[in-house]
N, C-alpha and C positions, 0 to 999 in steps of 0.2 A: 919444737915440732916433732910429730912421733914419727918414731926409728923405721917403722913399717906401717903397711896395710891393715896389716891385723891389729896393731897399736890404736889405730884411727878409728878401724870396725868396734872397737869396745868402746873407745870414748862417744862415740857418736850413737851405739846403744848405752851406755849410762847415761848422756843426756837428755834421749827420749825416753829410758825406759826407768833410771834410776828417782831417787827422790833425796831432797834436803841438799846434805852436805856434799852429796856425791854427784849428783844433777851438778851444783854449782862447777865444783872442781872441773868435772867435764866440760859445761857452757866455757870458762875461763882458759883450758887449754883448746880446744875448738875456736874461740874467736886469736888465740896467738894464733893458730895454725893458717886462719884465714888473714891475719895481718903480713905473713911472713912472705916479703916477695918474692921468694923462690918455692913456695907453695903450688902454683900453677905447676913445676915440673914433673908431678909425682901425679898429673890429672890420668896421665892415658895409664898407670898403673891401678892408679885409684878403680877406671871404669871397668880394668880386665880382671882384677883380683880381687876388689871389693866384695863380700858376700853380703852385704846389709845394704838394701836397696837406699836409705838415708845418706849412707856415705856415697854413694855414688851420684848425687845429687848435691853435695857438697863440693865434690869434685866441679863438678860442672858450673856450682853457684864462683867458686874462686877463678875458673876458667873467664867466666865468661865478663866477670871484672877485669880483667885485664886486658882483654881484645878491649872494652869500653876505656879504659882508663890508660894504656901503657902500649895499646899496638903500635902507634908512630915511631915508638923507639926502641923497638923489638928491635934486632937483626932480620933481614929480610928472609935467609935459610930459615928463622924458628919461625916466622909467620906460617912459609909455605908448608914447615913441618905440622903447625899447628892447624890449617887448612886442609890437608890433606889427609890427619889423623880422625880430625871431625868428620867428613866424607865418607871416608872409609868405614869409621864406626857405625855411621846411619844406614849406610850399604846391609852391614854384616847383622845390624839388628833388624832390618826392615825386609830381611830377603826372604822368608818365609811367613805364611798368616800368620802359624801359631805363634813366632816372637812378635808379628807386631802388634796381637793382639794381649800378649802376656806381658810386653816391654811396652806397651803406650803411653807409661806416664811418665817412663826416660825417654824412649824417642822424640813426645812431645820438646822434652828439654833440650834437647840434642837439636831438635831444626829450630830453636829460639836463637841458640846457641852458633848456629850456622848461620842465621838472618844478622846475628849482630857482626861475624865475618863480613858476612854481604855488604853491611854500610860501610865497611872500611875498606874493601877490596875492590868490590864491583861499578865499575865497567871497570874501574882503568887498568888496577892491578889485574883482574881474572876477567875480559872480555869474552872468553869461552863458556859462560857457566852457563847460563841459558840452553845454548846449545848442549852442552852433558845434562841435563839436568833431563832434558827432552829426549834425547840418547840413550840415558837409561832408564826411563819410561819403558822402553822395551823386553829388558832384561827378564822383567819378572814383575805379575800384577801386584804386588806387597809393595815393591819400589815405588811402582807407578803410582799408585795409593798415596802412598806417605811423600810421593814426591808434587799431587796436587796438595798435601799438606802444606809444604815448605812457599809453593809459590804463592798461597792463600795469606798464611804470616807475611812473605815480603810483599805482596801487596798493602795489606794490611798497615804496614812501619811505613810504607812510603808513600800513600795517600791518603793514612787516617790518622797517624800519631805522627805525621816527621817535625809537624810541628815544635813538639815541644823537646824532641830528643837530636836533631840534626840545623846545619846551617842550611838557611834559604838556599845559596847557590849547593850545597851537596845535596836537597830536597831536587830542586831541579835537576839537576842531573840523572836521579835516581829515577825520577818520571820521566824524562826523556829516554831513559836506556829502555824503561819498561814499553814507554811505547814503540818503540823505533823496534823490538824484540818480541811486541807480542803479534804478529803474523804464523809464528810458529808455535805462539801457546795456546793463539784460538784453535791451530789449525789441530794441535793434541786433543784440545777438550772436544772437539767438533768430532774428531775419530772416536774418543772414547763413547762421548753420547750419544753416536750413530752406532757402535759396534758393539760395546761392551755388555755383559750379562750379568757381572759378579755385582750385588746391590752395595756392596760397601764404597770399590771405587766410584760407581755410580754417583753415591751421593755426597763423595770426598770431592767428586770434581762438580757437581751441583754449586755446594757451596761454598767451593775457590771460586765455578763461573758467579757467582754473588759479590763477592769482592771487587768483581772487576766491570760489572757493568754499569757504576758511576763514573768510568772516567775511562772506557773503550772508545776509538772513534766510531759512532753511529751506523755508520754502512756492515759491520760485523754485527751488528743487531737485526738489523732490519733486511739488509738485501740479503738477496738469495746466491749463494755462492754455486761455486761448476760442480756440486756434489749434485744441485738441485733441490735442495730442501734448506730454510733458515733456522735460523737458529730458533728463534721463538715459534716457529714450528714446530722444532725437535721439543720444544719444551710442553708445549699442549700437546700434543700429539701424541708421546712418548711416555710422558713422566708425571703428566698432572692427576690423570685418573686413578695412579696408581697408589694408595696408600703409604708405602714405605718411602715414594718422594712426591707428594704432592703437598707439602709444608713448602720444604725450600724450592719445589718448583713453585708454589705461589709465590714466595717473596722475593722471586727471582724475576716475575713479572710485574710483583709490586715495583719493582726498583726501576724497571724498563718505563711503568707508567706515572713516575715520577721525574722522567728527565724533562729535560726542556730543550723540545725538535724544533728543524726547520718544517715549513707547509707543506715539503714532499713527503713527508716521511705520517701526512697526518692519514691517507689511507691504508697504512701498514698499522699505525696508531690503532683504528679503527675494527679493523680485521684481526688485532690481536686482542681487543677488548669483546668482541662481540663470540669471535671462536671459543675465549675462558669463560665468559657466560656462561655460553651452549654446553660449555662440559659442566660447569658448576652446578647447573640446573639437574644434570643427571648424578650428581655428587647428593647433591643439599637441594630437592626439590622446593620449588617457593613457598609451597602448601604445604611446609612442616610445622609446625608450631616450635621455633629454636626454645622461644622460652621452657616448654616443659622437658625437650627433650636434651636442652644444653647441660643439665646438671648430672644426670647419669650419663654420659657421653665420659668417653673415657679420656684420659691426656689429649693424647695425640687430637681427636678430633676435635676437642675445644680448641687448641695451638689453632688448628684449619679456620675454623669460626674467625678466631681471632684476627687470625692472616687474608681474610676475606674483608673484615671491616677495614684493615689498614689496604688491602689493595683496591678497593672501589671509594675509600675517602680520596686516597695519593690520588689516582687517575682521575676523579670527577675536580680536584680540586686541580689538576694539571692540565685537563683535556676535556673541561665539560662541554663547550659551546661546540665541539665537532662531533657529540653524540646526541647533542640537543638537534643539530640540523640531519640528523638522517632522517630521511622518508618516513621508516618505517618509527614510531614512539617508542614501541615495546623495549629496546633493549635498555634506555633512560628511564621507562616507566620501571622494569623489574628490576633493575639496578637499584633503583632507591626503594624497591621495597623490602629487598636484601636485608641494607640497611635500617630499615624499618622494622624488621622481624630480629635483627642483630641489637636492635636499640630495646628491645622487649623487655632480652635477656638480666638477669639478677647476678650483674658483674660491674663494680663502678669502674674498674678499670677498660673495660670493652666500651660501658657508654661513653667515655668520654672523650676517648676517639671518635666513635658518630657524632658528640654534639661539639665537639668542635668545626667539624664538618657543615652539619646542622645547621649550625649558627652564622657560619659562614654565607654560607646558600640562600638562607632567609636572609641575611642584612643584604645583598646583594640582590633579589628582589623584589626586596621595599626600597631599595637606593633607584631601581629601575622605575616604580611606579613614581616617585618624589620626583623625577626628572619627565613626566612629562607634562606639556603647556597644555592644561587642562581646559583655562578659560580661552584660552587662544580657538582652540579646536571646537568648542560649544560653548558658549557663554551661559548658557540655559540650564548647566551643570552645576555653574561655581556655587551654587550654594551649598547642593549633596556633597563637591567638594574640598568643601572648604577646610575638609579634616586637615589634607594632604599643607597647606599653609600652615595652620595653627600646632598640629602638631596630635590629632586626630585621626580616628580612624575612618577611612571614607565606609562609603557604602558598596556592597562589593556589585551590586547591577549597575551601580554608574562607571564601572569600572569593564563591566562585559563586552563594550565595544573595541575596545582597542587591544591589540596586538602584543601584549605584556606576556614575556619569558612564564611568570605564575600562572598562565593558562594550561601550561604544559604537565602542570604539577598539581592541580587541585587536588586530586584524590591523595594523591603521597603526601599532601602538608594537613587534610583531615585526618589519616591514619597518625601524623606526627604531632598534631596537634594532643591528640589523646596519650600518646606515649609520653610527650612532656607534662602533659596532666598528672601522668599515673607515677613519674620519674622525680617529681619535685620532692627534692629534700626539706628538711624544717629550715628554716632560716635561723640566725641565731639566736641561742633562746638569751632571755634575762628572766633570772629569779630574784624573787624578792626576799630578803633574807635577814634576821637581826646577827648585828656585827657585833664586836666584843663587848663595845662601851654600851650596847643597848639599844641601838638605834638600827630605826627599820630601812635599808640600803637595796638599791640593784646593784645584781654582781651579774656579768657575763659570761654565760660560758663560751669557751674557744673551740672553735673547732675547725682552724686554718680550711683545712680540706674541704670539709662540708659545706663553709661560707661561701668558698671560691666554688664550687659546684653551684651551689643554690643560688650566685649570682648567675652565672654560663646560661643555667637552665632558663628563668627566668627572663635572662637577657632575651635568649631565642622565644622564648613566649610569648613578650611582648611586639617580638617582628610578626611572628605568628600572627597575633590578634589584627596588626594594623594590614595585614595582608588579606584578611576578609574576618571580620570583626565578627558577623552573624554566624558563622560556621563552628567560632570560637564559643560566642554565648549560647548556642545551642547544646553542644556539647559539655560544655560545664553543667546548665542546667539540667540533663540529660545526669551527668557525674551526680548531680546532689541532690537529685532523686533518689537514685540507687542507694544514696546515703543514709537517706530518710527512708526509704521499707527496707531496708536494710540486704538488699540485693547486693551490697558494694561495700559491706560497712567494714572499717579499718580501725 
């Protein structure tokens, strides 16, 4: 093991920086140093005197093996020394910007480093952490920063990975303490997002409250607390029109309208889908053409785009039938046209979040038109209907009498009808080809992705067609015209 810091600081630059025989030597003493169980003692030297930011990551990586692998049989004094040294150091790095903005990719290690204390410690060993942690939130905005950092990761290990790294009953636990403790974490982020100016913490605790609003209980969502304003208030109101958080304020709503509520909570449902609308509309006017303007659109506002398809698929696929029954149509009509103008776009990764969507929406009303008693209700029909038995497309005037969810949607399933037109991949090809010995063979080309696309599309097509068949053969013929004077040719 090397004698000092400075020993360590050279091996650890000859590994990254040397070559050949002198790399190896280095890798070979660097993996004893990391074998050596008494390695971890020389960590909190490692992170104060270390000058090669490598070794100090080193330090950390040996540390943080041994909470995982050997804390149970530590003495209980070197836990608390090892818990308290961790603290202290994220304190002393995270207390001003400039470190935490010049140490973020040690800090980051450093609250990894502390979350994997958390699973062996928290509740039972250190019941107070919650509260310090909220404590010193106050200290200083750097703190509080890096301190929705930490509780973002421990959310994160104990409702998204505890799976495969913790026992069932210490998973529960770990969710129980979270919730039974987060009254004081809403009530931090609720302060910061009400008061706070500085855009960094802003968006630090944006996207910790991310983490947390699949498994918050409900009424910290939705009701209005004694401040007077809710939370998803705070969120449109505050943060969505803003360009530097209106990403993670969308997907912060996407996640809201992917839960699955009770019926009181469907006019809160309602009113948060029709308020992000109303802002959307002054964001991303309907009347933009995305297709031409999505490609010179810089990052950030394609992320948006994209964050807009994933938050009106989640909520229509979660909460369609309670924005189907409002009075007024418009907010279901321009919803899906959103969608419609999102599906334009020359991105196969965006379409195929819409047509899975899409696809959805159309089998769901042709399953609605297959289930009604046709001949039951007119007998003088069942001929023009007779599609809907055999397996045909009816006629869609024999279909204008009656009260079918697709009445609400004609125009959006013409616009979609053309966009799946214009969206269809090739199918897969076969060439004809001579093979070694001579002979004339079909060879297929593969192209996993493309197949499973050209079927999706396809699929929705065909619900399309039998959903008003004449709308479809119009519009084709219309397409192969264009084809023929060559208005459309491809």
């Amino acid at each position: 093991m090397a004698s000092s810091i400075q020993e360590l600081d050279a091996t650890v630059q000859a590994f990254y920086s040397g070559h050949g025989e002198q790399q190896k030597q280095a890798q070979a003493t660097l993996n004893q140093f990391k074998e050596n169980p008494d390695a971890w003692l020389m960590v909190d030297k490692i992170l104060q005197d270390a000058q090669y930011p490598q070794t100090k990551f080193l330090g950390l990586q040996v540390l943080d093996n041994v909470i995982m692998t050997r804390w149970k049989v530590l003495p209980r004094e070197q836990c608390q020394g090892i818990r308290n040294f961790v603290v202290q150091f994220i304190i002393q790095m995270s207390s001003t910007d400039e470190s935490l903005r010049k140490e973020r990719a040690l800090i980051n290690k450093l609250n990894l480093v502390l979350v994997s204390i958390l699973k062996q410690e928290w509740p039972h060993n250190w019941p107070t952490f919650i509260n310090e942690i909220i404590s010193s939130c106050h200290s200083s905005l750097p703190i509080c920063e890096n301190n929705m950092a930490i509780l973002r990761l421990l959310s994160e290990e104990v409702f998204d990975f505890s799976a495969e790294q913790m026992t069932s009953t210490k998973t529960r636990q770990l969710k129980q303490s979270m919730c039974d403790e987060f009254t004081s974490i809403y009530n931090l982020c609720s302060e910061i997002l009400r008061t706070a100016t500085q855009p960094s913490l802003i968006k630090a605790t944006l996207e910790t409250l991310l983490r947390f609003l699949n498994w918050i209980p409900l009424g910290f969502i939705f009701e209005t607390p004694p401040t007077g304003i809710s939370l998803l208030e705070t969120l449109r109101s505050r943060f969505l029109e803003v360009p530097e958080f209106r990403n993670v304020t969308l997907k912060c709503l996407t996640e809201v309208g992917g839960l699955q509520t009770e019926q009181q909570y469907n006019e809160k449902l309602i009113a948060m889908f029709t308020d992000t609308m109303t802002t959307i509309s002054t964001i991303i006017p309907l009347s933009l053409d995305l297709k031409q303007t999505y490609a010179s659109s810089n990052s950030r506002d394609q992320e948006f785009v994209q964050n807009l398809a994933l938050f009106l698929t989640n909520f229509f696929s979660n909460h369609l039938s309670i924005i189907e029954n409002l009075p007024n149509p418009d907010f279901l009509v321009h919803g899906h046209f959103y969608l419609i103008r999102i599906s334009q776009i020359d991105d196969r990764e965006i379409f195929k979040i819409c047509l899975e969507y899409w696809t959805k929406l159309v089998c769901d009303l042709y399953d609605e038109m297959q289930q009604l008693p046709i001949t039951d209700l007119n007998p003088l029909v069942s001929m023009t209907m007779s599609g809907l038995s055999n397996g045909g497309a009816p006629h869609p005037q024999a279909m204008a009498g009656y009260p079918l969810r697709k009445n609400k949607y004609s125009e959006v399933l013409t616009n979609l009808r053309q966009v799946m037109i214009e969206k269809m991949v090739r199918p897969e090809e076969v060439l004809i080809v001579e093979n070694d010995e001579g002979e004339i063979v079909r060879e297929f080309v593969k192209e996993s992705d493309t197949i499973q696309l050209y079927k999706t599309t396809r699929e929705c097509l065909v619900f399309l067609t039998h959903l008003d068949v004449v709308d479809t053969e119009t519009i084709m013929s219309d397409k192969l015209s264009k084809q023929v004077d060559g208005s459309e040719w491809s």
